[in-house]
N, C-alpha and C positions, 0 to 999 in steps of 0.2 A: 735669157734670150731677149732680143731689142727686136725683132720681128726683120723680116727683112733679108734674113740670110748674115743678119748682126750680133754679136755676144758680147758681153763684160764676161774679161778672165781675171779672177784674183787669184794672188799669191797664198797657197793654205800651207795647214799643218795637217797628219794626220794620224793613224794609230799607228805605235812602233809596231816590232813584231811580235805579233800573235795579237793584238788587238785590230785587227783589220777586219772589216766587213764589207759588202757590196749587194747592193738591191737597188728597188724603185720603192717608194717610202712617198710621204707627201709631211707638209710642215703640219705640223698638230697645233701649235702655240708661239707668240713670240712673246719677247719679256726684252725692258729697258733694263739696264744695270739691273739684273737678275742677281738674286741667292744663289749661294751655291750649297747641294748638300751632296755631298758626294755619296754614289749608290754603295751600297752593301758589300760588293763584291770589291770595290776597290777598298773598301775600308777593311777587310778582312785582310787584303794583301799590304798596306799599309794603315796598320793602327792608330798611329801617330797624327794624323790628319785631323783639322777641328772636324765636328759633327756639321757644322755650318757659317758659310761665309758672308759676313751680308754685302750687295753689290754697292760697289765701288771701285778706284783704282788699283785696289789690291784682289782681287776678285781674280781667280784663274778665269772666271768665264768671262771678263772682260766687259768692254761698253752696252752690248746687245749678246742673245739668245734667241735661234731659233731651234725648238724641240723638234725633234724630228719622229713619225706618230710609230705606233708599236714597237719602240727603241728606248732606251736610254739616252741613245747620243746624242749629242746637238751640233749646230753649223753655231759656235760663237767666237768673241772678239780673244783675245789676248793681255794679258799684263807684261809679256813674255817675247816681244816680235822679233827677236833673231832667232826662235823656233820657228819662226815661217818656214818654209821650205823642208820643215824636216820632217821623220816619223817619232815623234815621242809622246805621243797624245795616249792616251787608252782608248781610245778607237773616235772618238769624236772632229771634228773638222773645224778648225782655228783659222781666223784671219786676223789680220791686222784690226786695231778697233778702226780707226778709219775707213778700212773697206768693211769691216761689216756694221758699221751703221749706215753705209751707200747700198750694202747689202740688203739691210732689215728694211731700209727703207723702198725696196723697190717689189719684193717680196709680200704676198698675202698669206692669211692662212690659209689652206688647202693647196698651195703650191706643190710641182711634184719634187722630191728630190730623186736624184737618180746617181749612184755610187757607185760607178765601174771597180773590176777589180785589179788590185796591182799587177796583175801581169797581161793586164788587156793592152792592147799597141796604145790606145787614149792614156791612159796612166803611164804609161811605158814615155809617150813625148812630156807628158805633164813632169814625170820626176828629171828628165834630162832638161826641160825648160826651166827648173828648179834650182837645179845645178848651179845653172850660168847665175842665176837670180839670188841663189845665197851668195855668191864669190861676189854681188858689185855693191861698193858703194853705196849707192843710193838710198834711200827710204825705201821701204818693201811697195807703195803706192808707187813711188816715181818710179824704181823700176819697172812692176809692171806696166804703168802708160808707155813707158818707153819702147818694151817688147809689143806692146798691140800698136803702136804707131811704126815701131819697124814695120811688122809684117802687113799695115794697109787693112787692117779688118778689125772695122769696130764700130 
């Protein structure tokens, strides 16, 4: 929120099915080209995966990480950005690296996060804005400037 009655909306990713969750949460942590060690429970489901990654451009967690507190999951960037728009996450929340280091950068720690659930009307316009937003051309950034400069609010 920009104050004002103003918001930045970025283009995410998020958990496929059955990795979905929804609360109010606050940021516990942020991290530059963060590690990655993937928890427990995914490593159980896939064995196969290193024990850990260290950050860089090959990093699933991309340019920045924000933890998110009494969770596992984080708000971080992508190595991956034509998974913008989709569900294939294990429940964590993806951006573009571009938007989230516009993200990490505007963001404190103690911020709140707040995660509607998929079938609230707010997610319900967000995946149908989604839609239009995988089908175009452009960079996952310029599309979205594109969509908040249509609609006058930003």
């Amino acid at each position: 929120m920009l104050g004002g009655g103003k918001a930045i909306r970025y283009g995410i990713g998020v958990g496929r099915e059955g990795f979905t969750w929804s609360g109010v949460r606050s940021v516990e942590r942020k991290a530059e080209w963060p590690d990655w060690h993937p928890p427990a429970e995914m490593l159980a489901r896939q064995p196969y995966l290193p024990r850990m990654t260290a950050g860089g451009p090959g990093n699933p967690l991309g340019a920045r990480a924000m933890y998110i507190a009494g969770t596992q999951y984080r708000i971080h960037g992508t190595n991956a950005p034509s998974t913008i728009g989709r569900q294939v996450s294990s429940g964590c929340i993806r951006l573009t690296n571009e938007d989230v280091i516009d993200l990490y950068n505007r963001v404190q720690v103690g911020a709140k996060v707040i995660v509607l659930p998929q079938n609230s009307v707010a997610a319900r316009a967000h995946q149908v804005a989604m839609q239009s937003y995988a089908s175009q051309p452009a960079s996952p950034a310029q599309a979205t400037w594109g969509r908040i400069r249509r609609s006058g609010v930003y």
